[in-house]
C-alpha atoms as one frame of an Amber mdcrd trajectory, in Angstrom:
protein
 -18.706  24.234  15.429 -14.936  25.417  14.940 -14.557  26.547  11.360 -11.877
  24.866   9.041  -9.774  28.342   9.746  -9.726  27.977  13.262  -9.065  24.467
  13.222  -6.094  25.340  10.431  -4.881  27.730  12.750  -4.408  25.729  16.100
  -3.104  22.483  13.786  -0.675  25.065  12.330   0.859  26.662  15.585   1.253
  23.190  17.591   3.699  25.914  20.335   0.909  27.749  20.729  -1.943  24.915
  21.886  -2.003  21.725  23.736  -0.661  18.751  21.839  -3.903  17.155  22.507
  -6.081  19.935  21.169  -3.610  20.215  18.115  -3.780  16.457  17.320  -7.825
  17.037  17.663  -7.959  19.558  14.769  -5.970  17.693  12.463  -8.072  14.343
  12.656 -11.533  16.728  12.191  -9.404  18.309   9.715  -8.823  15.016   7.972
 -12.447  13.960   8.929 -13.594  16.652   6.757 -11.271  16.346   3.751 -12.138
  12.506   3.451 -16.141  13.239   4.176 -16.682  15.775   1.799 -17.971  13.439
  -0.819 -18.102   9.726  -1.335 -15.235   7.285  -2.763 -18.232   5.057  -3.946
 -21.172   3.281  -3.271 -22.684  -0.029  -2.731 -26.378  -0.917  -3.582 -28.851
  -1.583  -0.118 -28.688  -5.321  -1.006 -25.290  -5.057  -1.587 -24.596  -3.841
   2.364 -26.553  -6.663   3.611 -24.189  -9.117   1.651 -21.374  -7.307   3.504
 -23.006  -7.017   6.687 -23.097 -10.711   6.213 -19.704 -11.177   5.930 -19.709
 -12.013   2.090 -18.520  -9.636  -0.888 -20.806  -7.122  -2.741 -19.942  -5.079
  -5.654 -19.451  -1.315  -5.299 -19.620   1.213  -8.405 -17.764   4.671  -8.567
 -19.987   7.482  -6.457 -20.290   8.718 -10.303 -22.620   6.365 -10.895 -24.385
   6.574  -7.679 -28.399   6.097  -7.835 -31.065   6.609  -5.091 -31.060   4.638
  -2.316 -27.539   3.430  -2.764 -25.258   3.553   0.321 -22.249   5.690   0.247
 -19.184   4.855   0.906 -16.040   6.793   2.247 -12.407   6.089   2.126 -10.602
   7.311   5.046  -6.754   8.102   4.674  -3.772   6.796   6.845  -3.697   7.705
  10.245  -0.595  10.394  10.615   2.784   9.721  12.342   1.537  11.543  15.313
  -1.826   8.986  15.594   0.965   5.531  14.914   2.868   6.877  17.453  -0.285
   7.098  20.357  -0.141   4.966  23.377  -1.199   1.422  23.237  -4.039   2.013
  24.735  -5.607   4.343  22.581  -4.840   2.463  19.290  -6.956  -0.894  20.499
  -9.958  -1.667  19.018 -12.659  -4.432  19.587 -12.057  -6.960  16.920 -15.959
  -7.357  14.676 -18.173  -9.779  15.550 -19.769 -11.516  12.580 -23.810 -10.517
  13.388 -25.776 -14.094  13.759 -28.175 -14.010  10.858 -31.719 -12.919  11.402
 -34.567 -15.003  10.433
């Protein structure tokens, strides 16, 4: 695993590295600034409602209790990820999961 120094130091010298391998470290970068603890959480029946396609209630991770599901809040993607080709932005639009049962 690349440590965050390493990673600091290639997404700090982009002249020095590929722009590829620069644009790598600062998404894990990012990855591991918005990972590093939750924004809040939802209860288990809670994530079924949403799975579902309905609304659930969330609570700050302050209040979090076992067995609830965390959840993360990712920040917005950089200049350099808007400005990727097409191609690499597209995503498969969700699919609403036929209900079980």
């Amino acid at each position: 695993m690349l440590s965050e120094d390493r990673l600091s130091h290639i997404a700090g010298h982009p002249d020095s590295h590929d722009a590829e391998a620069v644009a790598m470290a600062q998404e894990i970068l990012q990855l591991r600034r918005t990972l590093g603890a939750p924004w809040a959480v939802v209860q288990p029946l809670g994530e079924l409602y949403v799975e579902d396609g309905n609304a659930a209630m969330i609570w700050p991770a302050s209040l979090a209790e076992r067995g609830d599901v965390c959840l993360y809040r990712l920040e917005k993607p950089s200049p350099a990820a808007e400005a990727a080709p097409p191609a690499a932005k597209q995503r498969g639009r969700r699919k609403k999961m036929p209900a079980q049962g």
